[in-house]
MARTI-619287 format. One record per residue (C-alpha): x, y, z. Coordinates in pm, whole numbers, plus 32768, in hexadecimal, padded with zeros to 4 digits. Example, Ala and Ser with C-alpha at 12.3 -4.5 7.8 and 13.67 -1.06 7.14 Angstrom:
BEGIN
((84CE 7E3E 830C))
((8557 7F96 82CA))
END
This chain:
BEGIN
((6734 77BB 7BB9))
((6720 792C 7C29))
((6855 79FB 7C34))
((687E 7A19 7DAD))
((6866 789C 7DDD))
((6955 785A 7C8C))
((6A51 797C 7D1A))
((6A30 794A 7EA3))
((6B44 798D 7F7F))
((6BAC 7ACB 803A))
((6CF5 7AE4 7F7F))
((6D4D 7BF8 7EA7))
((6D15 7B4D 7D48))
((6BEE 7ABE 7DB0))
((6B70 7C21 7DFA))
((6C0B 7CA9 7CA1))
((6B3F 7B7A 7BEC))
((6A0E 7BB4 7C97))
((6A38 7D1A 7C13))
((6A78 7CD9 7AAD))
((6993 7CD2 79A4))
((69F7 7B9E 790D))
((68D3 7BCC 77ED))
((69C1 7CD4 7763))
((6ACC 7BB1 772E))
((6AC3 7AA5 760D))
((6A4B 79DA 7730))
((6922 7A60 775E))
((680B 7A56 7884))
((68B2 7995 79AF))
((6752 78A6 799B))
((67BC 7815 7839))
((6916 77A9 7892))
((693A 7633 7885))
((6945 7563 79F3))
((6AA3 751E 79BC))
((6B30 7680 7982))
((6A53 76D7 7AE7))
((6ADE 75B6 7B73))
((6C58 7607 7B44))
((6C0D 7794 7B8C))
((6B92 7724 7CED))
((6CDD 7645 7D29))
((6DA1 7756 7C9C))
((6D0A 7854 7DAA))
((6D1A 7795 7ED5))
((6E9C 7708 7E98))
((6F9A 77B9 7F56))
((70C4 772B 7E23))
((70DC 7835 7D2E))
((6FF9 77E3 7BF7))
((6FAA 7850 7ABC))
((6EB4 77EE 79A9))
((6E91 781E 7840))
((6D2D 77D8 77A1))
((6CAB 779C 7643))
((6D3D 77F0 751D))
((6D95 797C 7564))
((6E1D 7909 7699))
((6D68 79A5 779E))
((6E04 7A00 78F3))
((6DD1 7993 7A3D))
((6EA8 795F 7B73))
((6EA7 7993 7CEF))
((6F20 7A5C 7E13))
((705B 799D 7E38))
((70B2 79E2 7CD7))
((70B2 7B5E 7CF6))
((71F1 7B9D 7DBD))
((72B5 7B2E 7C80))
((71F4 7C5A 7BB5))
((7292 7D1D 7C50))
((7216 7EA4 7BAE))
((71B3 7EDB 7A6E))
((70FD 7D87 7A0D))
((6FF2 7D4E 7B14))
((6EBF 7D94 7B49))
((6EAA 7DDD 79BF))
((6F22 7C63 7983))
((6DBF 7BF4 79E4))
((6D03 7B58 78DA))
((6DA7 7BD9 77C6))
((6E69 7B09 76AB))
((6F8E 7A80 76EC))
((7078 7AD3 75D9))
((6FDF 7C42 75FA))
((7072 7C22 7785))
((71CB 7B84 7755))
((7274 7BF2 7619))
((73B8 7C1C 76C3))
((73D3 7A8C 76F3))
((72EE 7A25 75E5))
((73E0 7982 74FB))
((7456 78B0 7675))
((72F5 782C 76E3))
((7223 7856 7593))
((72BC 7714 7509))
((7284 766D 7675))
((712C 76D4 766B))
((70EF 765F 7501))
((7185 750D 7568))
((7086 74B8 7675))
((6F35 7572 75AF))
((6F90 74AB 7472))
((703C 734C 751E))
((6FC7 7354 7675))
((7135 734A 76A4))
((71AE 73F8 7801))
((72D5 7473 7854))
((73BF 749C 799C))
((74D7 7596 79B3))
((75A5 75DC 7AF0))
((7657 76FB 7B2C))
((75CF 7768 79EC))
((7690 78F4 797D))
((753A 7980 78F9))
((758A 7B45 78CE))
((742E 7BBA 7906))
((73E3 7D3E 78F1))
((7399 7DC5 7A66))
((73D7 7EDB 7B56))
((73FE 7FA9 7A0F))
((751C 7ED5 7976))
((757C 7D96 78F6))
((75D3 7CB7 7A3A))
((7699 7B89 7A04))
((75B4 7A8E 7ABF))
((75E3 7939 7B23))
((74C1 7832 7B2F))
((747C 76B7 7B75))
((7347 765D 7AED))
((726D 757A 7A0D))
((715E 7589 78F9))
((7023 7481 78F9))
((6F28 748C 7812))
((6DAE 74AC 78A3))
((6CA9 73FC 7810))
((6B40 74BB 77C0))
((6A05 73F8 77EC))
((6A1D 733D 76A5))
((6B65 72A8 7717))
((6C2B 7391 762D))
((6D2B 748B 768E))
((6CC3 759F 76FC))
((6DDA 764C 77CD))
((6F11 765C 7824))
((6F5B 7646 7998))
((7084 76F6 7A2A))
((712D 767D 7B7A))
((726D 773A 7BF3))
((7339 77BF 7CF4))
((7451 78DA 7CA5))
((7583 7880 7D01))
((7622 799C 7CA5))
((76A7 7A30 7E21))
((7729 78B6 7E3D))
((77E6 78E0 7CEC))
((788C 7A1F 7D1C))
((790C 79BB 7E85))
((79B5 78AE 7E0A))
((7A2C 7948 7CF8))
((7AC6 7A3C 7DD4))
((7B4A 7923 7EC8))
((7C13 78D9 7DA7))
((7C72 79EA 7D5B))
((7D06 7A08 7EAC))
((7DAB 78D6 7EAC))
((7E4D 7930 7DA5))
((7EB0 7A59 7DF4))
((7F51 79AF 7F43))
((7FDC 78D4 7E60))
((80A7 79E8 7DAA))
((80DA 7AA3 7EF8))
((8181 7984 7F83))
((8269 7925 7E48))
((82C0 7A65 7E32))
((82FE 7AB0 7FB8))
((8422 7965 7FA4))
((8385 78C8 80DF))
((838B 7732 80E2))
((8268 7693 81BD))
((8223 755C 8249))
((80FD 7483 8300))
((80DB 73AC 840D))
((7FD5 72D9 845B))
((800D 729D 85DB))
((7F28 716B 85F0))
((7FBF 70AF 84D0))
((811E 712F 84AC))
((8113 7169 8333))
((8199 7296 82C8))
((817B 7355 817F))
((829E 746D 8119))
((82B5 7532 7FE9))
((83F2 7554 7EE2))
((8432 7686 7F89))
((845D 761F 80F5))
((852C 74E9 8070))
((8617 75BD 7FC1))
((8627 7689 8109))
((86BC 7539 81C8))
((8790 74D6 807D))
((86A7 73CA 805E))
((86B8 7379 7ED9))
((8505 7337 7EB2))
((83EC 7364 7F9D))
((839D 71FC 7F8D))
((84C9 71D3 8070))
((848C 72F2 8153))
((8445 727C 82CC))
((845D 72E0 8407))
((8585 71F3 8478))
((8647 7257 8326))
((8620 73C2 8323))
((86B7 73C9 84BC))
((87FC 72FD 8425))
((8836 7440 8344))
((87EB 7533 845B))
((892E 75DE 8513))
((896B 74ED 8637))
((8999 7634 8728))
((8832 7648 86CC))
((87BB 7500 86B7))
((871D 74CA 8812))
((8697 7622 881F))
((85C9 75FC 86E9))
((8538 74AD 8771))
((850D 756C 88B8))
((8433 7663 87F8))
((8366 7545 8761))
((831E 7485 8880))
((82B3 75BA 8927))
((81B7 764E 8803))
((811B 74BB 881F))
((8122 74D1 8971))
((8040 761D 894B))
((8101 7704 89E8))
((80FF 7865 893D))
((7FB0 7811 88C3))
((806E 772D 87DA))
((812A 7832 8757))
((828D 77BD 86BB))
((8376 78E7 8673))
((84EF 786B 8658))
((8633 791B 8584))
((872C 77E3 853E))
((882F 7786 845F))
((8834 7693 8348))
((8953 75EF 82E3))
((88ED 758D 8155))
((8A41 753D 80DA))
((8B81 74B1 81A4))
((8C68 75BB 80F0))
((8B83 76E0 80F3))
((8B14 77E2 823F))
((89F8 7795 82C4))
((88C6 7847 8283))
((87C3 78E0 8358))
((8642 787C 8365))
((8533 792A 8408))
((8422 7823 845F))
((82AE 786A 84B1))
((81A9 7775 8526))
((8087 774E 85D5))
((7FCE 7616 864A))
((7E86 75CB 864C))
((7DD5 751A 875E))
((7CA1 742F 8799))
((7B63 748C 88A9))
((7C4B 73C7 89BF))
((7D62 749B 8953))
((7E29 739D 88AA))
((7EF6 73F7 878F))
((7E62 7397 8644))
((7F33 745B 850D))
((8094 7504 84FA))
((80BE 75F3 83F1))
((8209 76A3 83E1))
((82A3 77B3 82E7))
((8417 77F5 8292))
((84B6 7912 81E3))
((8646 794C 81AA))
((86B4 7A5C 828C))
((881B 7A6B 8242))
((885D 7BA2 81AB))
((8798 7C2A 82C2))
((8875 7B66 83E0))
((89AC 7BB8 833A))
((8953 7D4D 82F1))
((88EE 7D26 8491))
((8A74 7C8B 84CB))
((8AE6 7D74 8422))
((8A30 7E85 84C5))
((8ABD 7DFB 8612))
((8C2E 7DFD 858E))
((8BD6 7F41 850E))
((8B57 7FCC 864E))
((8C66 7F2C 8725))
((8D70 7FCF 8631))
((8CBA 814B 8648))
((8CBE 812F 87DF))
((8E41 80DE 87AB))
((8E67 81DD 86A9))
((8DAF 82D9 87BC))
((8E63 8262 88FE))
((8FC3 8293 8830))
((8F34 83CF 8764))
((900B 84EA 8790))
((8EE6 85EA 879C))
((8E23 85FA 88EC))
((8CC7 8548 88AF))
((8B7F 8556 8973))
((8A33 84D5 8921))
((88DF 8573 8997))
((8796 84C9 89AC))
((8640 8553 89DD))
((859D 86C3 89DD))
((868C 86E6 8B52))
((87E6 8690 8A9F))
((881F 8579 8B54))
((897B 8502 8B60))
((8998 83AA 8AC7))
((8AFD 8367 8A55))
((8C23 8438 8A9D))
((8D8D 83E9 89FD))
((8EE4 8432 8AC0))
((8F4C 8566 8A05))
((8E12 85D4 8A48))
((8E50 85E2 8BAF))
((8FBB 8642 8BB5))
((8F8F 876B 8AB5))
((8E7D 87F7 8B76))
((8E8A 8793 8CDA))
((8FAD 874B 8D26))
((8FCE 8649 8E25))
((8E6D 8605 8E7B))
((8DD8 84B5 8E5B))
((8CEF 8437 8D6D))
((8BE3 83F1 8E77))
((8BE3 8556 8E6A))
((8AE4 8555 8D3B))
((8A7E 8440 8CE9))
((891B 8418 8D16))
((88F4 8563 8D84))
((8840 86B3 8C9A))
((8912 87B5 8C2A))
((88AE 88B4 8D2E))
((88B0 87A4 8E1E))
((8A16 8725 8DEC))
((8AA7 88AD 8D55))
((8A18 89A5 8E2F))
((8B0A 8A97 8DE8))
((8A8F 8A93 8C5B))
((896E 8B61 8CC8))
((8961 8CBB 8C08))
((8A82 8C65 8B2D))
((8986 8BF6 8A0C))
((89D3 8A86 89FC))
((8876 8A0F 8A81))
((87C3 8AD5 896C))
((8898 8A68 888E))
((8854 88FD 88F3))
((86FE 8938 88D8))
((86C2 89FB 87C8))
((8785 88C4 86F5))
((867F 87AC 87AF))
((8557 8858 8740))
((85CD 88E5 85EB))
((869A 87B3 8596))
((8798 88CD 84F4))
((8904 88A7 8555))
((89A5 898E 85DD))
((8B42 89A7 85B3))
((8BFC 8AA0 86BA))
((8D80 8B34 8671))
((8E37 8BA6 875B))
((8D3A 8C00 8865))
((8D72 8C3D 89C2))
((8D20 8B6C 8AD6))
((8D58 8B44 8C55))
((8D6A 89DE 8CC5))
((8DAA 8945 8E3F))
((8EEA 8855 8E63))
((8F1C 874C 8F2B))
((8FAF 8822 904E))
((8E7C 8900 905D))
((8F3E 8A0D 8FA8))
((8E8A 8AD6 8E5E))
((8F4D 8ACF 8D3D))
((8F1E 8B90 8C03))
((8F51 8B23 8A95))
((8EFA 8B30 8948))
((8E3A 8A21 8857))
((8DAC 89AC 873D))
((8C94 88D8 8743))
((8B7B 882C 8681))
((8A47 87DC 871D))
((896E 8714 85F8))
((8811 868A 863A))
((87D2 84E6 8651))
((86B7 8470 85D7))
((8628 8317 85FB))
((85DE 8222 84F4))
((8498 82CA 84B8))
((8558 8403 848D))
((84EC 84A9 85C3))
((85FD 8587 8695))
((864C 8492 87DD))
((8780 8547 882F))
((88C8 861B 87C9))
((8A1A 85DA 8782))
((8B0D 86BC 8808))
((8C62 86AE 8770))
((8D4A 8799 8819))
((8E9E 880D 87FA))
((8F7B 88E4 88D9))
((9045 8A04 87F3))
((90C4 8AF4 8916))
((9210 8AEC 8898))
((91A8 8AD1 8729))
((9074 8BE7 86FD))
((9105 8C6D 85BD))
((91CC 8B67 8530))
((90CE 8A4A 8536))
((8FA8 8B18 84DB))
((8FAE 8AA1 8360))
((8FD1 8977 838C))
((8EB3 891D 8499))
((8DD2 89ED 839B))
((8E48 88BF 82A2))
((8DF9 87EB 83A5))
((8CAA 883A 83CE))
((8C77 883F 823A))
((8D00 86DF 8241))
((8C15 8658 8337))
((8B09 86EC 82BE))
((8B4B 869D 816F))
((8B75 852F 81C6))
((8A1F 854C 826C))
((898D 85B7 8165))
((8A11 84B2 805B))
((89C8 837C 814A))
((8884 83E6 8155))
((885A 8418 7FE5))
((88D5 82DC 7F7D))
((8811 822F 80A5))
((86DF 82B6 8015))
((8743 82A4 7E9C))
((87B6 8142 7E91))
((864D 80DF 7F41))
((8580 81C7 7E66))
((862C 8150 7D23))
((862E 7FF4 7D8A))
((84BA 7FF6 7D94))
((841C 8021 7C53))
((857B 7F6B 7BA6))
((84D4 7E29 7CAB))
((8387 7E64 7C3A))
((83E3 7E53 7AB7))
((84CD 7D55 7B26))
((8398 7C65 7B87))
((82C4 7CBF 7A6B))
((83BA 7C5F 7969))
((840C 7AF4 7A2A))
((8273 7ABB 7A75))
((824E 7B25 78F1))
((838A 7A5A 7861))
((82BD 7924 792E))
((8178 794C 78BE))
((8215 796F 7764))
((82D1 7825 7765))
((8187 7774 77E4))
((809A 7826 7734))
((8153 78C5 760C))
((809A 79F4 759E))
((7F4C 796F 761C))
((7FCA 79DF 7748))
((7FB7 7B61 76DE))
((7E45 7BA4 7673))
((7E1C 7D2A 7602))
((7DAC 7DB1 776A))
((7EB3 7CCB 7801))
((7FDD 7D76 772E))
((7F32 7EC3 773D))
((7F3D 7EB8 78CF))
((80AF 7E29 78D7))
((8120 7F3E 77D0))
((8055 8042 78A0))
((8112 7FB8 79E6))
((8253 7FA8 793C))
((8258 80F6 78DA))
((81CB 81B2 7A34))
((82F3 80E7 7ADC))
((83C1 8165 79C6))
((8350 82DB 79F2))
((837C 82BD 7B6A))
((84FA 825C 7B1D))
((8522 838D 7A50))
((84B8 846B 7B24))
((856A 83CE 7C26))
((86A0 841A 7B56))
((863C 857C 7ADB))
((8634 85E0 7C40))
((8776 8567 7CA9))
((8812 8629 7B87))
((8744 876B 7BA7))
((87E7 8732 7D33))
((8941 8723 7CE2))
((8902 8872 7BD7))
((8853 8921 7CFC))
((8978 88C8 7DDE))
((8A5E 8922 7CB3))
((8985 8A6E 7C6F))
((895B 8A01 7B04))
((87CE 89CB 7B2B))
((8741 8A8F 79F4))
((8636 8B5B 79C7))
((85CB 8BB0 7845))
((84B2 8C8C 7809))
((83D3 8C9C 76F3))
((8261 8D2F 76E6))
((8183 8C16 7743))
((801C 8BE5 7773))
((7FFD 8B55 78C4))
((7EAA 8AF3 78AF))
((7EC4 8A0D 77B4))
((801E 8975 7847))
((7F69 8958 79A1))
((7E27 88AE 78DF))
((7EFA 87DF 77FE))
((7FE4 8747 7940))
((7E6F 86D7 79CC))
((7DFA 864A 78BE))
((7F22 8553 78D7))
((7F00 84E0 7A26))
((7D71 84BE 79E1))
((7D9B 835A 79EA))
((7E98 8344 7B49))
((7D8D 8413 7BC6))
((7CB9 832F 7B8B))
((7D67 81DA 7C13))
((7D90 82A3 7D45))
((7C40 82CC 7D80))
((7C66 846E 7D5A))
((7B66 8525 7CBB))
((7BD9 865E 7C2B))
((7B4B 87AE 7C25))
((7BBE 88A8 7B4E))
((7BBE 8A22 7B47))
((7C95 8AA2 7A72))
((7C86 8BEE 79B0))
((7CF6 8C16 7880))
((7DC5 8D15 77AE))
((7EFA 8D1D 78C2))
((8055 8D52 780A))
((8191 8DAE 789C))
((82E7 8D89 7880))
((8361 8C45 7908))
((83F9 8B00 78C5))
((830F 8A16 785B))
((83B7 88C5 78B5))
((840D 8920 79F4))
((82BF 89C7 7A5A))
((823D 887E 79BE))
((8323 87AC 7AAD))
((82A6 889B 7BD9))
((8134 8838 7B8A))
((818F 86BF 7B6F))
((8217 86BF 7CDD))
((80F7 875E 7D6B))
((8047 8642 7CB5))
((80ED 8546 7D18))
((80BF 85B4 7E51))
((7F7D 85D9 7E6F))
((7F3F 8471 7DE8))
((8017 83EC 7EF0))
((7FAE 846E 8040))
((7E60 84A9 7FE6))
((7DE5 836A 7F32))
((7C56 832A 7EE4))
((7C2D 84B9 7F2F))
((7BAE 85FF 7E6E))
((7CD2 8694 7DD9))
((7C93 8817 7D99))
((7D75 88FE 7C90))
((7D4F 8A59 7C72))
((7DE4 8B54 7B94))
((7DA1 8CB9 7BA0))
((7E16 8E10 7B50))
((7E7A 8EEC 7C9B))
((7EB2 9045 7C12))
((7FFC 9026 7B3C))
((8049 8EC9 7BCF))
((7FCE 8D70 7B72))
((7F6F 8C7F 7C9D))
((7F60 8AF6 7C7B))
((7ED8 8A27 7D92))
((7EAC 88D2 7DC2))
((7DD1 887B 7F01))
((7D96 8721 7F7A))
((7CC5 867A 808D))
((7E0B 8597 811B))
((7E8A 8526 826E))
((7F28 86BF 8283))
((8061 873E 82E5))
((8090 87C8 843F))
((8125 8949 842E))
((8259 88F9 84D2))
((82A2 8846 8398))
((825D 891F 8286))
((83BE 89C2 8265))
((845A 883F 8269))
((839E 87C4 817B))
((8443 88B2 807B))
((85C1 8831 80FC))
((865E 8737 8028))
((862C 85C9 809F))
((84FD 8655 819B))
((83AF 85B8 8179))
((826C 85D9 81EB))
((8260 84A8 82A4))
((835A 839A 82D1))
((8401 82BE 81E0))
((832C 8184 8252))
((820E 8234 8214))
((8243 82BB 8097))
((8342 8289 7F8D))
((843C 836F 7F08))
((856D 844E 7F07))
((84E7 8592 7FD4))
((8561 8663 7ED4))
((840B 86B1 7DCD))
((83C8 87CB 7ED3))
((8529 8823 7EF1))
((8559 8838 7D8C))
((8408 8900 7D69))
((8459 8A1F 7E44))
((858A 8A53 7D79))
((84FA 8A5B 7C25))
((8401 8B67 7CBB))
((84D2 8C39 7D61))
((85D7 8C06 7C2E))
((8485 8CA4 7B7D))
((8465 8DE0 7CA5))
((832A 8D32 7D04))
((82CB 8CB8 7E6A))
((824C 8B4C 7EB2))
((818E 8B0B 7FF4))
((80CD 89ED 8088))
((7F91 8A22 8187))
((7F3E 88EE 8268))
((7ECB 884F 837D))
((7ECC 86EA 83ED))
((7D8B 8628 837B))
((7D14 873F 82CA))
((7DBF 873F 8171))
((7F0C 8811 80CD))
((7EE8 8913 7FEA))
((8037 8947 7EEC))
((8030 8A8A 7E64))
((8142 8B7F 7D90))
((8135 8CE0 7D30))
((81D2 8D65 7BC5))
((81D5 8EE4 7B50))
((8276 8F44 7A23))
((83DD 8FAB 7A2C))
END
């Protein structure tokens, strides 16, 4: 048989075998080869299954178009008649024995889903086959071959490898999140709960959980709205969307709790409804923080109303009277109604303000968000009998920001001293400390408690998961890389908490003016290089690669630690607003002074910002959007400045931040 009839076929193997010279091989001329070896080489070109065959004793390669995909680079087209052990001595000591079994035995072999690592795409690929060995018989009825048919499996593998991954992952998610669930199957009425949900209802197993049980522990003020809800979601309305806040009442003697339900129902081609799968998570704290809010609320409009200051609030960029209290009125106007200003501007309700100052004033505070705290200032005001009347106040006018921390409004808080200019001076300065200074401590503890909170909850959780998988597991449970990661983990989360707590005291010695500043001759290159060298790994996790320019020989006098503690928070920074970006650091000589920059490619800073962001508690964006206490830039400037150096920042939104400070030798 010639070659072009043995090796027909417009395929791509057939082409290469047509091209070979196979007199070059052990094999020899392609007219010598035995029927049977022609026979299966035919078969083998013309099957669209992936197939491979091994001949005589050096094992000689064949195998078709289908098989090349799994090649992938590196193997193929070399693979081609050459000797088998000579192609595959990655996963020789895997098939060699296989192959042994079926050219000595005739035995075959099957393996499904078989993890064979072959060498490809220029590495070691963990690959996942199901295929089978079968011996092939020469002309004298001996073996001859081995044939190879097999499909990779390997996309298949990893996909559900990652499903359960996934699921597991839920799995976690949802333990850890608290929420209870449970399942209805509309068209048989069994229904399915976890320990969670039963707990939820004071139900004492899920076994017992049902629908008719868990209503008997439900509030009975919100019994027959909660079946409302349920009917309705079956009945499809909402798109089957259920969405109820109820309370639970799990014990007789204890308050009842609050649940937050969520469900949706699935429904059948007619639109029936087939499956009901509700989640529940405790919501008490929550309800009972939003109670107390309301008592909270209800007692600061009483404490307003009955305030003996007068008290207006402004809303919007026009000063839009809101709220007024009585003294307000009577100090100021009196006799006039309230109707007078309410819902009315400034200028449109106070005409007779205009070029005494207060409207600048009012706006200077909306768009700077800086109060602003008038003594004994001079104003003429219109009573209620149309007459002008001139007096003397003090007043406060303090921005309001939203819960995003955007200014919404102003809070004026005024008081009339006409007959007191000089005697009550002092103590409406102390006044205006003590508001400002409770300001300023609500806020820090608001935003201390959370920040602290967080990485104390996160080692919180990986001691309780660890303390569990160590009473399943024992120390099985803790494989090197395993401890490695948690100790890694444990001690970031520990850093982050000492910084946390270094700030807040180098606050209160700024505030105290006992922030020091020792000097010693230091060699600033190496201090800058050494602080980047530790955060080579965080730069890393974050997806930051790191360019470097650095030159070397700088020394000055400074203090090391807190230069050191500078270069962390630009850092830090940097790593959080700017996450899988080039970071870029810079140190260079400027004359006498040494500049440090650190530029990244982040989400940016808009210019009106760039004097906040240096403020204590200020950040660059809001505290939903990034942790921590608004005080690493804070703390920064002052540690620069305590060194007579200058810190800047140079930014636009979308287009990166670049941190920079100056130093010069004393």
């Amino acid at each position: 048989m010639k070659v072009e009839e043995l090796f027909s076929g417009e395929g791509e193997m057939a082409a290469r075998m047509r091209a070979k010279d196979w007199s070059a091989t052990p094999l020899g001329p392609v007219e010598g080869w035995p029927v049977s070896l022609r026979t299966i080489i035919r078969i083998l070109l013309h099957s669209r299954h992936p197939m491979f065959l091994w001949w005589g004793p050096q094992l000689i390669q064949f195998y078709n178009d289908a098989y090349v995909p799994s090649f992938g680079k590196g193997k193929h087209p070399a693979a081609l008649g050459l000797p088998g052990r000579e192609s595959w001595p990655e996963i020789w000591p895997i098939i060699g024995p296989q192959i042994d079994d079926v050219m000595r035995e005739g035995k075959a072999s099957w393996n499904e889903d078989q993890l064979v690592p072959i060498f490809r795409n220029g590495r070691i690929e963990d690959v996942y086959w199901t295929y089978g060995y079968s011996p092939v018989f020469d002309d004298h009825g001996k073996i001859g071959g081995t044939l190879v048919v097999c499909t990779e499996t390997t996309g298949r593998i990893l996909s559900e490898q990652s499903l359960r991954r996934s699921e597991e992952r839920l799995r976690r998610v949802v333990e850890a999140s608290g929420v209870g669930t449970w399942e209805l199957d509309v068209v048989t009425g069994k229904m399915e709960a976890d320990a969670r949900m039963a707990a939820l209802f004071g139900l004492p197993e899920a076994a017992g959980f049902s629908l008719a049980r868990a209503l008997e522990h439900v509030h009975p003020e919100d019994r027959e709205r909660l079946r409302g809800a349920i009917d309705a979601a079956l009945a499809g309305e909402q798109q089957g969307r259920y969405l109820l806040e109820h309370r639970v009442d799990v014990s007789p003697d204890g308050p009842s709790r609050w649940v937050e339900a969520r469900g949706q129902v699935s429904f059948d081609a007619a639109g029936k409804a087939t499956r009901f799968v509700v989640t529940a998570l405790d919501i008490s704290e929550r309800k009972w923080a939003e109670e107390e809010g309301r008592r909270a609320r209800q007692e600061l409009h009483s404490f307003l109303m009955q305030a003996p200051l007068g008290i207006a609030i402004l809303s919007g960029p026009s000063h839009v009277y809101t709220f007024v209290n009585p003294p307000f009125m009577s100090m100021l106007f009196g006799g006039r109604p309230v109707m007078d200003l309410l819902g009315k501007t400034v200028r449109e309700a106070l005409p007779e303000l205009e070029g005494q100052g207060f409207y600048e004033i009012l706006d200077g505070v909306y768009q700077t968000g800086k109060s602003f705290h008038g003594a004994k200032l001079r104003a003429s005001m219109v009573q209620g009998d149309g007459a002008e009347r001139e007096l003397f106040v003090n007043f406060t006018y303090q921005a309001k920001r939203d819960p995003a921390g955007r200014i919404d409004g102003i809070l004026a808080v005024i008081y009339e001293v006409t007959d007191q200019v000089n005697e009550q001076k002092e103590i409406e300065l102390l006044a205006d400390n003590l508001r400002a200074a409770i300001v300023s401590r609500d806020t820090f503890l608001g935003v201390a408690s959370h920040e602290l909170n967080t990485p104390l909850t996160t080692l919180k959780l990986q001691t309780q998961m660890s303390q569990r998988a160590l009473a399943r597991q024992g120390f099985t449970a803790f494989p090197p890389e395993r401890f490695e990661k948690l100790l890694g983990s444990t001690l970031l989360q520990v850093e982050r908490l000492g910084r946390l707590v270094n700030d807040m005291l180098d606050v209160s010695r700024i505030s105290t003016g006992k922030l020091t500043v020792n000097r010693a001759q230091t060699d600033l290159s190496l201090l800058v290089s050494e602080v980047l060298e530790r955060f080579e790994s965080q730069f890393e996790a974050a997806g930051c690669p790191l360019e470097r320019d650095i030159e070397e020989g700088i020394v000055l006098p400074l203090d090391a630690a807190r230069i050191e503690q500078v270069l962390t928070n630009f850092i830090i920074n940097a790593l959080k607003y700017a996450p899988g970006k080039p970071v870029h650091a810079r140190l260079e000589r400027r004359g006498r002074r040494a500049r440090f920059s650190l530029r990244d490619e982040g989400i940016g800073i808009p210019p009106e910002h760039h004097e906040r962001i240096f403020v204590r508690f200020e950040r660059a964006t809001s505290a939903s959007e990034a942790s921590g206490l608004g005080l690493g830039l804070y703390i920064s400037k002052q540690i620069i400045q305590g060194h007579g150096g200058i810190i800047t920042v140079e930014s636009e939104p979308d287009r990166g931040s670049t941190f920079s400070f100056e130093l010069r030798p004393e």
